[in-house]
N, C-alpha and C positions, 0 to 999 in steps of 0.2 A: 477411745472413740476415734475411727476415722470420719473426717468431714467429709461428706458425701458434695462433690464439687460438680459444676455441669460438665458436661460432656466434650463442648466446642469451646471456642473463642469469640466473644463480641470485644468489637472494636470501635470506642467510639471518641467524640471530639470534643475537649474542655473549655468550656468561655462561648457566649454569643457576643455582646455589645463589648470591645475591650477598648480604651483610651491610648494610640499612638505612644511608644515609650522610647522616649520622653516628650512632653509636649506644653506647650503654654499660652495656647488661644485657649479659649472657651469649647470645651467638651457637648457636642449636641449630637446624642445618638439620635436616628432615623430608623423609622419600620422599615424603609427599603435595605437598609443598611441587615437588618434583622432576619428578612426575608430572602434576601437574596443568600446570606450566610448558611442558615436553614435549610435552604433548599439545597444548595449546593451540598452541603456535608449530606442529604438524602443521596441527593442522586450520584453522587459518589459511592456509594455502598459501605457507608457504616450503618454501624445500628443503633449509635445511642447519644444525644448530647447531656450532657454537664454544664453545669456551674457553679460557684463557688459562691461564700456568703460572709460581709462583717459589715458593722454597721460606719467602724471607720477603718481605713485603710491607707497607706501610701500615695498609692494613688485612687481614681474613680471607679467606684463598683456602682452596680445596679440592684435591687432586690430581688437574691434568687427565684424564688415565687410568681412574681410577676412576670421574670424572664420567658420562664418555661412556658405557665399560660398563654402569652402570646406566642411563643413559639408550635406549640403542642396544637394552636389553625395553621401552620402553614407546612408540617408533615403531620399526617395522620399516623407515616410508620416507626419512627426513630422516639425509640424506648429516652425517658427525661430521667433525667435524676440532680439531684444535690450534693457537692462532695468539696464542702460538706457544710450543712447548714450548723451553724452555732444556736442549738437550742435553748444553752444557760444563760443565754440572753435577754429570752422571753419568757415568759409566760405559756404553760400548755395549753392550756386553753384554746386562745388563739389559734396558735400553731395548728392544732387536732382540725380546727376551723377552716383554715385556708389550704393545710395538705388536704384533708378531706374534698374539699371541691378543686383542687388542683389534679387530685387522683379521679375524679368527673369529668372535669375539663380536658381531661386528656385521655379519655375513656380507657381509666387501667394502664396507664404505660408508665408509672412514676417508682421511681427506687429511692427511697428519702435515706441517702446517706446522711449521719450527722456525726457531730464532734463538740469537742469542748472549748476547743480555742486557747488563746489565752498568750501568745505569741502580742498583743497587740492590746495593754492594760487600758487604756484610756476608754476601748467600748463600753469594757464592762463597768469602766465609770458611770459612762454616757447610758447606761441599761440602767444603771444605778445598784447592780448586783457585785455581791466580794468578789473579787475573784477568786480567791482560796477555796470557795462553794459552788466549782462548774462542774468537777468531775460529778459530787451528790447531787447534782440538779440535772444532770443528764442521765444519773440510775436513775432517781426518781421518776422522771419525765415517763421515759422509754413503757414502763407498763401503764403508764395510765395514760399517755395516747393512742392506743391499741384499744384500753377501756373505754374511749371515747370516742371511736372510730367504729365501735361497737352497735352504737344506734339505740342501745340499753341504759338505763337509768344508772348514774354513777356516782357513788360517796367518794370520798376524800376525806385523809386528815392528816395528811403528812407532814412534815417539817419546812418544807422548802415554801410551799404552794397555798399553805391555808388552806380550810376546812369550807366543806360544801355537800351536800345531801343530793340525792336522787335526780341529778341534773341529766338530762338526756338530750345529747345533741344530735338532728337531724338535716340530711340524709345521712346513715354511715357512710362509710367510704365506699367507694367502688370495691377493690378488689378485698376478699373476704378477708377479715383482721386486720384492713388495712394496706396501705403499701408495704413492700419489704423494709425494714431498717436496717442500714448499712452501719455499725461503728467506724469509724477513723480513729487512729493513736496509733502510739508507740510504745506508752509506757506500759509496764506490765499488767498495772491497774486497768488499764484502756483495757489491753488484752482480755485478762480477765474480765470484767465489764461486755466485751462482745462476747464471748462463751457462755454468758449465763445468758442474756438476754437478747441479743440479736439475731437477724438474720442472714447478714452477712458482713464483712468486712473490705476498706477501702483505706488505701496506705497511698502514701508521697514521700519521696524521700527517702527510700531505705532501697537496700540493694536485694538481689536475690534470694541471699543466702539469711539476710533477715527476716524477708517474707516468709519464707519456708519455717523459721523457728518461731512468730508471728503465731500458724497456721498450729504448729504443735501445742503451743501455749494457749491457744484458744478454745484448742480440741479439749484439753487437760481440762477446763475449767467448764465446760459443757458439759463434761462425764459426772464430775463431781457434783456441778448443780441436779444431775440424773435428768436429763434433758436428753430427748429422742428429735433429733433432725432431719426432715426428710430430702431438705435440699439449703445449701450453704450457699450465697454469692460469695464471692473473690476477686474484688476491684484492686487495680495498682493506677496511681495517675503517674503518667511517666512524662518530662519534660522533653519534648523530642523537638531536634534541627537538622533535617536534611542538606545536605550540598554537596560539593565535588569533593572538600577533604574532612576528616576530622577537626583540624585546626581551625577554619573558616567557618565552621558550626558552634565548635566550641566559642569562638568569637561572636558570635552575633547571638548563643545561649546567654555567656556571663551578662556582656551588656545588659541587655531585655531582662533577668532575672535580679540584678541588683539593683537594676531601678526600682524595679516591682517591689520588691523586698526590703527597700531601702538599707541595704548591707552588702558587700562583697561576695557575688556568689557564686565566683568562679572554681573555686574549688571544688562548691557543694555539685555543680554541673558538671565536674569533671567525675567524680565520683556516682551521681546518680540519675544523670541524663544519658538519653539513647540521642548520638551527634553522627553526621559523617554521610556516607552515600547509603544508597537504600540494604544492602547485604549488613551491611555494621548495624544499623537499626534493629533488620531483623532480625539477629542474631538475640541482639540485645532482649527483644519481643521475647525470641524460645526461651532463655533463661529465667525470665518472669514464668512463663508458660510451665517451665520444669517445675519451679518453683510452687507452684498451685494457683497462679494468676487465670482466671479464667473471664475475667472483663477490662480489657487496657485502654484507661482514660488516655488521649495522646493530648497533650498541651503542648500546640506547636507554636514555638519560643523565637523569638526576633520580631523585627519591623511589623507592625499593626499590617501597613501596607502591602508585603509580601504573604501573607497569613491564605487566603485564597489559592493561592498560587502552590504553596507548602502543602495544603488539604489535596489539591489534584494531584499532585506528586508523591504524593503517602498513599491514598490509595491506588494508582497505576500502578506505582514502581515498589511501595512495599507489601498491599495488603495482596499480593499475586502470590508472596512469598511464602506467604502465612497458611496459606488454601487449605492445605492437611490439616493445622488446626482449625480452622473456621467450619469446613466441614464441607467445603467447597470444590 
């Protein structure tokens, strides 16, 4: 099977509320903070924001979910998504619940990437689930909130989830079957796992030439489930820092990324961040693009403060680059 990929390039911007890195006053994000963010990355011409999801983290997150709904009043046009929301967290239920009216709330604009996690053990303490049972808890999930999204009476008896008869939850979702689901991974399982059952896939961390064997091993495992696709998404979140040189990018990536991460991650940037003046970026961009990337999360990396500033400068100076693919 070839995955039948879109056509163009959406480009869009990961993180709304982020915590200054590093910082030690008291954390109080603001809607003006929110909105002003929002808007900006609108009218700048991308087309899609992001955000990411754990219950506990290094540093301050916000709950994906909520994020978007208030963001999804202050543009009507920039496509929402999750990348990637930690499902084996929760409960589907729930989840089917709040994407469901988050896919209303934002009348059809939501791509619920998700994933398994597990970089970060103490949540799945704090969820109270093994962690050794994320990967079976995110197959399991994946069709039965599709089943639930459905607006139709629904059994259960699975393993993970407990048993339940003819529950029907209303309204379905907006977009018919639901939003798309995005898988995240790397491992093969992951791989596989988005082949059988997803609708598209969303990666971090990995370089070109893995996405593109990614893309193969995905395909492989679609064919065999005997699955007919009529459209594949292809997210990459790529960590990107513009400036005058490579080096001075590269510097203000490691930093902001090992705080984040609470580890060393300057080599990880050196390896799988786009760094440096706007031509090195985009360069970096077509090799995703070669690759079968056809929606590139940018997570622009360094000082909270500068972040604003980094968004005008990405789309003036690189997304003009890009125009052949965007469609522009």
């Amino acid at each position: 099977m070839t995955l039948p990929l879109d056509r163009h390039l959406k480009v869009g911007i990961q993180n709304i509320h982020r915590r200054t890195e590093p910082a030690t006053a008291p954390w109080m994000p603001t809607i003006d903070e929110l909105a002003d963010l929002v808007g900006l990355v609108d009218r700048c011409g991308y087309d899609s924001l992001w955000v990411g999801d754990h219950l506990a983290f290094p540093m301050s997150i916000l709950d994906p979910l909520l994020q978007l709904a208030q963001a999804a009043v202050v543009s009507r046009r920039l496509l929402l998504g999750t990348n990637v929301y930690l499902v084996p967290l929760r409960q589907p239920g729930p989840i089917a619940k709040q994407v469901a009216s988050l896919d209303h709330l934002s009348e059809g604009r939501l791509i619920f990437g998700v994933g398994v996690g597990g970089e970060f053990p103490k949540e799945f303490a704090l969820a109270g689930v093994p962690i050794a049972e994320r990967g079976g808890r995110l197959s399991a999930a994946i069709p039965l909130l599709r089943d639930l999204w459905g607006g139709e009476a629904v059994s259960h008896g699975g393993k993970y989830f407990g048993a339940f008869s003819e529950v029907t939850m209303q309204p379905p979702a907006r977009q018919a079957g639901g939003p798309p689901i995005w898988c995240g991974g790397r491992a093969d399982v992951a791989l596989a796992r988005t082949g059988r059952l997803a609708d598209g896939y969303i990666s971090y961390v990995i370089t070109p030439e893995t996405y593109r064997t990614a893309l193969d091993k995905i395909a492989a495992s679609a064919d065999a489930a005997g699955r007919k696709i009529a459209r594949f998404g292809t997210g990459h979140l790529l960590f990107t820092r513009l400036d005058d040189t490579y080096d001075k990018a590269l510097d203000a990536a490691a930093k902001s990324l090992s705080y984040r991460y609470a580890m060393d991650f300057r080599r990880a940037a050196e390896r799988y961040a786009a760094l440096g003046p706007p031509e090195q970026v985009a360069q970096c961009v077509r090799e995703f693009w070669d690759a079968g990337v056809r929606h590139l999360v940018i997570d622009l990396v360094g000082p909270y403060e500068e972040r604003p500033r980094q968004i005008e400068e990405f789309a003036r100076n690189v997304l003009p680059l890009l125009a052949d693919l965007r469609g522009g």
